[in-house]
N, CA, C and O of each residue as an XYZ file, in Angstrom:
580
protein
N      50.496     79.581     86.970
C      51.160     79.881     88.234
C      52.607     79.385     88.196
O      52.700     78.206     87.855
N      53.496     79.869     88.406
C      55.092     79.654     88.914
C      55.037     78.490     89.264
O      53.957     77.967     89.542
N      56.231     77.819     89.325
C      56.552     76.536     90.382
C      57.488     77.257     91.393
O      58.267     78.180     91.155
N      57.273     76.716     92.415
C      57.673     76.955     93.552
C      59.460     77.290     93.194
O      60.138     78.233     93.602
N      59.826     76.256     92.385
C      61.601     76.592     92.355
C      61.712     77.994     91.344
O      62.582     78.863     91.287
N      60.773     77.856     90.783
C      60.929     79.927     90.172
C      60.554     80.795     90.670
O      60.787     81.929     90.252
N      59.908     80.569     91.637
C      59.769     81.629     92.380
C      60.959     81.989     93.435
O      61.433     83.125     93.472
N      61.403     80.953     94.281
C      62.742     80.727     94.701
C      63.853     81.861     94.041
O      64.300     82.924     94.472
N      64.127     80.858     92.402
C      64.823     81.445     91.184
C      64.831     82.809     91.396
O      65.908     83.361     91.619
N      63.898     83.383     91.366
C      63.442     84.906     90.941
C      63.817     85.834     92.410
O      64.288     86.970     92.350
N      63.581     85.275     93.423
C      63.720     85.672     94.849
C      65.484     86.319     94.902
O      65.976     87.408     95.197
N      66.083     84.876     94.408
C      67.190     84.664     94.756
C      68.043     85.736     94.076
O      68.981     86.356     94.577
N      67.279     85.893     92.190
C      68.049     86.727     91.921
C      67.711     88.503     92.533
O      68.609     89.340     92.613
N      66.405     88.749     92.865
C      66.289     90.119     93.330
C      67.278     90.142     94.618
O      67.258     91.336     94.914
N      67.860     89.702     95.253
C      68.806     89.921     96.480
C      70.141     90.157     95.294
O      70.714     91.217     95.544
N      70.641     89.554     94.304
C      71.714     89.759     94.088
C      71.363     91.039     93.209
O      72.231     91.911     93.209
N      70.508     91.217     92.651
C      70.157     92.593     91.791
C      70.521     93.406     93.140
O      71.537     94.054     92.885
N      70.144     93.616     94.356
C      69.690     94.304     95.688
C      71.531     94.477     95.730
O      72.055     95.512     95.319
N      72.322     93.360     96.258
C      73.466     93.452     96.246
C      74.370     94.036     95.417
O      75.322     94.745     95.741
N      74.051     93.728     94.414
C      74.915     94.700     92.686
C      74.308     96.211     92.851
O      75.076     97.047     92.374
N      73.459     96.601     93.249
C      73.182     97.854     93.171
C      73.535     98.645     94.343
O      73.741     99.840     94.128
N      73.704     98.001     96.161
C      74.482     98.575     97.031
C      76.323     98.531     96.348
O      77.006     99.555     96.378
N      76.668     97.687     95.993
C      77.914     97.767     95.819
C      78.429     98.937     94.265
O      79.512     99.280     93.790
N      77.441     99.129     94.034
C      77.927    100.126     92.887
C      77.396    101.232     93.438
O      77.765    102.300     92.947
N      76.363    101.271     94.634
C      76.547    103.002     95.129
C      77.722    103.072     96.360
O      78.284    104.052     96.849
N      77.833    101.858     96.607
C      79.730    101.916     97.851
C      80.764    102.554     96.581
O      81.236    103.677     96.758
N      81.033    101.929     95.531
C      82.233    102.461     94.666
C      82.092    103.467     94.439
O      83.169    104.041     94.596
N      80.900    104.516     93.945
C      80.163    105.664     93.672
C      80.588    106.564     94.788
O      81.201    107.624     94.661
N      80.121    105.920     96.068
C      80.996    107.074     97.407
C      82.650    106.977     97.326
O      83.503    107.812     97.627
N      82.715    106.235     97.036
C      84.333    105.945     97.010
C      84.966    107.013     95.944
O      85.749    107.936     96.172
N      84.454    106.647     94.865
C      84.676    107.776     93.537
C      85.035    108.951     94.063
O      85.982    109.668     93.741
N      83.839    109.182     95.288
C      83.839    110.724     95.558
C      84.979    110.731     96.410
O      85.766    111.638     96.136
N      85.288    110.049     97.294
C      86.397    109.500     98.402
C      87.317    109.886     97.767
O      87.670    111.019     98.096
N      88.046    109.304     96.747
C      88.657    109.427     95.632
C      89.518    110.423     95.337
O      90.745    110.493     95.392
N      88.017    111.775     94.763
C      88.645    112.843     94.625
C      88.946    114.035     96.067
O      89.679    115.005     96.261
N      88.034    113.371     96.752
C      88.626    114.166     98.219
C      90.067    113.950     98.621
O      90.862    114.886     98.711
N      90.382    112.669     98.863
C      91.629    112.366     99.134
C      92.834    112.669     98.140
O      94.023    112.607     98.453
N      92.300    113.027     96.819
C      93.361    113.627     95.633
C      93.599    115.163     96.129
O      94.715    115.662     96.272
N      92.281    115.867     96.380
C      92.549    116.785     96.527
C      93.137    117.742     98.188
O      93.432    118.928     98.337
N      93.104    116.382     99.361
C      93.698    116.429    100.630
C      94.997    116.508    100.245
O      95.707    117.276    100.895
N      95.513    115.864     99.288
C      97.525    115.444     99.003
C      97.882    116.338     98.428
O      99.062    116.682     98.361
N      96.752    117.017     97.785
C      97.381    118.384     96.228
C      97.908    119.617     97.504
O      98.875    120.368     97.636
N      96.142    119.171     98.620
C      96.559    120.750     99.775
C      97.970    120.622    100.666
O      98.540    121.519    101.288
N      98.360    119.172    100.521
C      99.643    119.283    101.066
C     100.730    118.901    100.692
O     101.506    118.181    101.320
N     100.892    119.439     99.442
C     102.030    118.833     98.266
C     103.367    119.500     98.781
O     104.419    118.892     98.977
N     103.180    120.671     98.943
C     104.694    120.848    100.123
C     105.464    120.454    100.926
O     106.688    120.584    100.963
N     104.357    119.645    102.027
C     105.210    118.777    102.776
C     105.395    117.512    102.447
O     106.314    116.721    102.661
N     104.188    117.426    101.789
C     104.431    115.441    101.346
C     105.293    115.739    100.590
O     105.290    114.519    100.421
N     106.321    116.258     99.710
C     107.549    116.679     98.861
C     108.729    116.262     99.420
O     109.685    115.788     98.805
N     108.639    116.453    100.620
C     109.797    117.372    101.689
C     110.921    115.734    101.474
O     110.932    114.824    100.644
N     111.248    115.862    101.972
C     112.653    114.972    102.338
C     112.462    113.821    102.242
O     112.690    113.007    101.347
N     111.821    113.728    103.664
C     111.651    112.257    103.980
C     110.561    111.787    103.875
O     110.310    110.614    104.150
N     109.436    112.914    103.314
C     107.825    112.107    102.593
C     107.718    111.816    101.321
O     106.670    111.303    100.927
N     108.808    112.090    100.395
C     108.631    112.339     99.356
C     108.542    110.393     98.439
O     108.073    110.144     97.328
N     109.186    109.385     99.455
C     108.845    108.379     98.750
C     107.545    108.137     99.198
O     106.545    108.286     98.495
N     107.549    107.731    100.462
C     106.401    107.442    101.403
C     105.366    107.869    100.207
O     104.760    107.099     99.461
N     105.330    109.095    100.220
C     104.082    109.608     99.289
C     104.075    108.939     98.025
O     102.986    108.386     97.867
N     105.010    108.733     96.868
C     104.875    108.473     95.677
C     104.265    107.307     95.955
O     103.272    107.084     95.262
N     104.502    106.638     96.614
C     104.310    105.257     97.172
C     102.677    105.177     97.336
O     102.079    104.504     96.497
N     102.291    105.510     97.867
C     100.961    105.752     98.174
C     100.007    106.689     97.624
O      98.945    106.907     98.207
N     100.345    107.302     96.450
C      99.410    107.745     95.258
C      99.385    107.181     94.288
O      98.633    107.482     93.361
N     100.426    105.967     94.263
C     100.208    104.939     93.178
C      99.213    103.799     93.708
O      98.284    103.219     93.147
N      99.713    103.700     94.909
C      98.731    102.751     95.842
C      96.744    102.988     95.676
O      95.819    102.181     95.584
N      96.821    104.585     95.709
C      95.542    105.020     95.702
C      95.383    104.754     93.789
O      94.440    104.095     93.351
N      95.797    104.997     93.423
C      95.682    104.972     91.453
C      95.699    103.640     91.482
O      94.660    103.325     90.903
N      96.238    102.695     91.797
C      96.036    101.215     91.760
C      94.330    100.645     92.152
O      93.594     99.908     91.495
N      94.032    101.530     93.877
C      92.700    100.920     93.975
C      91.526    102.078     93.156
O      90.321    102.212     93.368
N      92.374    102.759     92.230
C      91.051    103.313     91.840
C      90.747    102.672     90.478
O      89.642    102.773     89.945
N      91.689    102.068     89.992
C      91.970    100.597     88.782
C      90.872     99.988     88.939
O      89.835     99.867     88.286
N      91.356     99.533     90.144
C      90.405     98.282     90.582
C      89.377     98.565     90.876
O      88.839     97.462     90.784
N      88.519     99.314     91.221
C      87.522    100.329     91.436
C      86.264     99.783     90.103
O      85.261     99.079     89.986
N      87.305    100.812     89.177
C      86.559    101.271     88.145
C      86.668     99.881     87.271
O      85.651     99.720     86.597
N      87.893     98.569     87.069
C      86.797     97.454     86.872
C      86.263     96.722     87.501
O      85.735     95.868     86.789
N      86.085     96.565     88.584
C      85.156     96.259     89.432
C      83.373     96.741     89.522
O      82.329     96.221     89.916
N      83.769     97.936     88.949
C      82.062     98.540     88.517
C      81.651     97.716     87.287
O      80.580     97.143     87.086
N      82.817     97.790     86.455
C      82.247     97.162     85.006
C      82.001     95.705     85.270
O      81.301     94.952     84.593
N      82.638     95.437     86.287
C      82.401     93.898     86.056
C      80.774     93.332     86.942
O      80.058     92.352     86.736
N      80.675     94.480     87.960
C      78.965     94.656     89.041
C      78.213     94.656     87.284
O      77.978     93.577     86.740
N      78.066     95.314     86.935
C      77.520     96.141     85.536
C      77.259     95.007     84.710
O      76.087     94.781     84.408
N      78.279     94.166     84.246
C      77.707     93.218     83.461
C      77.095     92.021     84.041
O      76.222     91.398     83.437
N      77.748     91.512     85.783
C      76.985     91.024     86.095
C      75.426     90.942     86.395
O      74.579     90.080     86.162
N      75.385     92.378     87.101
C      73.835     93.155     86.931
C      72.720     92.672     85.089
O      71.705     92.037     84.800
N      73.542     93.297     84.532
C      72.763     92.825     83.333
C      72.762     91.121     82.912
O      71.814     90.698     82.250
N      73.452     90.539     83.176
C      73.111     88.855     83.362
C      72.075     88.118     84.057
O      71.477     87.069     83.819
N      72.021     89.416     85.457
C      70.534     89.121     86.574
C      69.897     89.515     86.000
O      68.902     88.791     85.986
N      69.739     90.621     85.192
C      68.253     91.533     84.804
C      67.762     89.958     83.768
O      66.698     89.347     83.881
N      68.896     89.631     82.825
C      68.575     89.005     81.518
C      67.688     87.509     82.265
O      66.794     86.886     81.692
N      68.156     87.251     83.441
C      67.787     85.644     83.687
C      66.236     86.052     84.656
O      65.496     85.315     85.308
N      66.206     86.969     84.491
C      65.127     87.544     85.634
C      63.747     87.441     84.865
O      62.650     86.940     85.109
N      64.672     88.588     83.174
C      63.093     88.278     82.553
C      62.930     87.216     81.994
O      61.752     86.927     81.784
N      64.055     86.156     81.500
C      63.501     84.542     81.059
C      62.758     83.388     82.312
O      61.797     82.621     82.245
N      63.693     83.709     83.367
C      63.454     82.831     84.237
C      64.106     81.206     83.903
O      63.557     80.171     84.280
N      65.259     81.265     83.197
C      65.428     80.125     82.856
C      66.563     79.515     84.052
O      67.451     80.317     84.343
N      66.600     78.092     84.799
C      67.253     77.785     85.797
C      68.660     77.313     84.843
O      69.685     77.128     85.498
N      68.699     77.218     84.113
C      69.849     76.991     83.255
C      71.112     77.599     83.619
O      72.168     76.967     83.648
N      71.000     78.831     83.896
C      71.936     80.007     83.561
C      72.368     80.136     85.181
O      73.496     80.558     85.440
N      71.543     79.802     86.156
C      71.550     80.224     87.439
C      73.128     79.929     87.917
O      73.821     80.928     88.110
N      73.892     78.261     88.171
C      75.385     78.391     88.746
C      76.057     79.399     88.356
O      76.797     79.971     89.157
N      75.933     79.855     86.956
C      77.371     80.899     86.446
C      76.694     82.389     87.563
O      77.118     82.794     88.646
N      75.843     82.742     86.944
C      75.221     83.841     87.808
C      75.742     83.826     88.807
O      76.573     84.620     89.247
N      74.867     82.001     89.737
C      75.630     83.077     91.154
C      77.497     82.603     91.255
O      78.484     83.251     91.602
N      77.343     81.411     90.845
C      79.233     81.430     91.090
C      80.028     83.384     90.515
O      80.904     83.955     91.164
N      79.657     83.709     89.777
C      79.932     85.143     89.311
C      79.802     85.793     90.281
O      80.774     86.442     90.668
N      78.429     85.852     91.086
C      78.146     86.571     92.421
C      78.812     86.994     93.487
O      78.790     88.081     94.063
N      79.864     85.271     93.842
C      80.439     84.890     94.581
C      82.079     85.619     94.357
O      82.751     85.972     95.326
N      82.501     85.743     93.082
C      83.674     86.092     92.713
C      83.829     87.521     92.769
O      84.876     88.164     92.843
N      82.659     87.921     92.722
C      82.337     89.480     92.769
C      82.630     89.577     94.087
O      83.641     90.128     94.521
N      81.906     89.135     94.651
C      81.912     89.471     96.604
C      83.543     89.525     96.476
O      84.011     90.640     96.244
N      84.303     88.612     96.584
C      85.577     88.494     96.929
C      86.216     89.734     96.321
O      86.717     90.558     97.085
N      86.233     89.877     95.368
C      86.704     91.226     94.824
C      86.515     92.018     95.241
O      87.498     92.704     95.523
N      85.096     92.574     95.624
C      84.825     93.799     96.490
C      85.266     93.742     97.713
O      85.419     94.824     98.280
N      85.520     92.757     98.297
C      85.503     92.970     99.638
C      87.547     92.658    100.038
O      88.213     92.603    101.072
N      87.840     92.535     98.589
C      89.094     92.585     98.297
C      89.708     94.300     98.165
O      90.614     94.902     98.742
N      88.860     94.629     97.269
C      89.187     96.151     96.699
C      88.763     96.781     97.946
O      89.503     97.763     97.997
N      88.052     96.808     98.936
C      87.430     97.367     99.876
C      88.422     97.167    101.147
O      88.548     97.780    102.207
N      88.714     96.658    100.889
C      90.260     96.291    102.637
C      91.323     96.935    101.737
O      92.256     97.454    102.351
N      91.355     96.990    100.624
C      92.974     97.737    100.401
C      92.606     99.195     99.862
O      93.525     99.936     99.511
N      91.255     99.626     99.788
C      90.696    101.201    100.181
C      90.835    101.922    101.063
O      91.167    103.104    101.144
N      90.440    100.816    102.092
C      90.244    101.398    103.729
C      91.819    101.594    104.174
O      92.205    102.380    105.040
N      92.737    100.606    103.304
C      93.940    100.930    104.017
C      94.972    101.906    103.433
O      95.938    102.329    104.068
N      94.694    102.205    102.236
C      95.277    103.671    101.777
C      94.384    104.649    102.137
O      94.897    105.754    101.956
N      93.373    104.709    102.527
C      92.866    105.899    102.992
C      93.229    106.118    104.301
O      93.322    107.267    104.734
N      93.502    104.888    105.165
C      93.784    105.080    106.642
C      95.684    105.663    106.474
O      95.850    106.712    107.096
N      96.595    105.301    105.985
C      97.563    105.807    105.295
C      97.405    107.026    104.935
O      98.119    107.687    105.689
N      96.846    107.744    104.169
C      96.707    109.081    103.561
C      95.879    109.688    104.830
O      96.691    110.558    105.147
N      95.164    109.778    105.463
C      94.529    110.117    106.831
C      95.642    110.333    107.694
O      95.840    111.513    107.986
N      96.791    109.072    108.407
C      97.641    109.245    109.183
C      98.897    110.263    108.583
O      99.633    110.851    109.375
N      99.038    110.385    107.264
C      99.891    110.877    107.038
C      99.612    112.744    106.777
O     100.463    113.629    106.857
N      98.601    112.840    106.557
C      98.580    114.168    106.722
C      97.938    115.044    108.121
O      98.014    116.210    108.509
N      97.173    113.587    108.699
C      97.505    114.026    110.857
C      98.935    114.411    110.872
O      99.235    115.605    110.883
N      99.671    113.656    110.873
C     100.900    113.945    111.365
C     101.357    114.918    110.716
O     102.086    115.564    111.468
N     101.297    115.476    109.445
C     101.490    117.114    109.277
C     101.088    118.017    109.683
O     101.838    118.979    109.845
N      99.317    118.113    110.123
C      98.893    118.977    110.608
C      99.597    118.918    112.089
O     100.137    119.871    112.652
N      99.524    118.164    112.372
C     100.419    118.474    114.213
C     101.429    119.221    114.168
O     101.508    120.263    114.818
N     102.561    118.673    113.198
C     103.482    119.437    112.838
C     103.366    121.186    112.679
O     104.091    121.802    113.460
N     102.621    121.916    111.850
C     101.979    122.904    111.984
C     101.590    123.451    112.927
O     102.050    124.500    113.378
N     100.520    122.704    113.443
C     100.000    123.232    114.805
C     101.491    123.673    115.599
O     101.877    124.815    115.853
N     102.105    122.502    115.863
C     103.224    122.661    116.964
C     104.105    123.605    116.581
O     104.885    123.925    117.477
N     104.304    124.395    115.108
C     105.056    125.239    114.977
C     104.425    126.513    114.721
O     105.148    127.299    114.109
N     103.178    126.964    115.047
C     102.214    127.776    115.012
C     102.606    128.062    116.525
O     103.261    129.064    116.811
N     102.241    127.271    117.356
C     102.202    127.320    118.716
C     103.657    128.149    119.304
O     104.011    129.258    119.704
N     104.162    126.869    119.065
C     106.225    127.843    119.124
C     106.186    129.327    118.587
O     106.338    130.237    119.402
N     106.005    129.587    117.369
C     105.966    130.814    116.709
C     104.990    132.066    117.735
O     105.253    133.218    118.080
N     103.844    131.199    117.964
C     103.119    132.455    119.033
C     103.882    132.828    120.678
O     103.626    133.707    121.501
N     104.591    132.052    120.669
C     105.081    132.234    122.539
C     106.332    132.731    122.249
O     107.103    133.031    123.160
């Protein structure tokens, strides 16, 4: 029978297995996020061009290529942590456990690092092509009267 602290052990690591595997299907939607929002900027490469979008924009497709950097090592780094849980899962050895979870811990911060500067180039790329479509609209509108 187990001792009570391996069973603990083993508990502790199925939540972070549980955790490594939500956070690599969040980056996975994101991926897809990703190419939606590549392909929102391609549909409005005309105006984001124009004059006075044209830094604004460069600015903020490097911004988006930066968090997709970070993204994609951020998976690799879920990935090997993941396989460090699988490895201590099938020994069960308490040895290994601080790095694991201190690793755990560094992970969180990262994600939830890469994840606030996602939300805020996407909220950026969102406001910026609202405000084109209005533009449109409002000269659709003029054009019909």
């Amino acid at each position: 029978m187990k001792s009570e602290k391996k069973k603990k052990f083993e508990k502790k690591l199925f939540k972070l297995h549980e955790q490594n595997i939500t956070w690599l299907n969040e980056l996975d939607f994101v991926h897809d996020e990703h190419i939606f929002l590549e392909h929102l900027l391609s549909s409005y490469f005309l105006d984001l061009s124009s004059k006075e979008l044209f830094e604004p924009t460069k600015k903020l497709i490097q911004k988006l290529n930066d968090v997709e950097k970070m993204g994609n090592e951020l998976e690799d780094e879920i990935q090997t942590h993941n396989k460090q849980v699988a490895t201590l899962l099938e020994s069960l050895q308490l040895s290994g456990k601080k790095d694991v979870v201190n690793g755990h811990r560094i992970i969180l911060k990262d994600f939830e690092t890469f994840h606030l500067n996602y939300k805020y180039v996407k909220k950026k790329i969102y406001r910026m092509i609202k405000e084109i479509m209005k533009e449109h609209k409002q000269k659709l509108l003029i054009s019909n009267t």
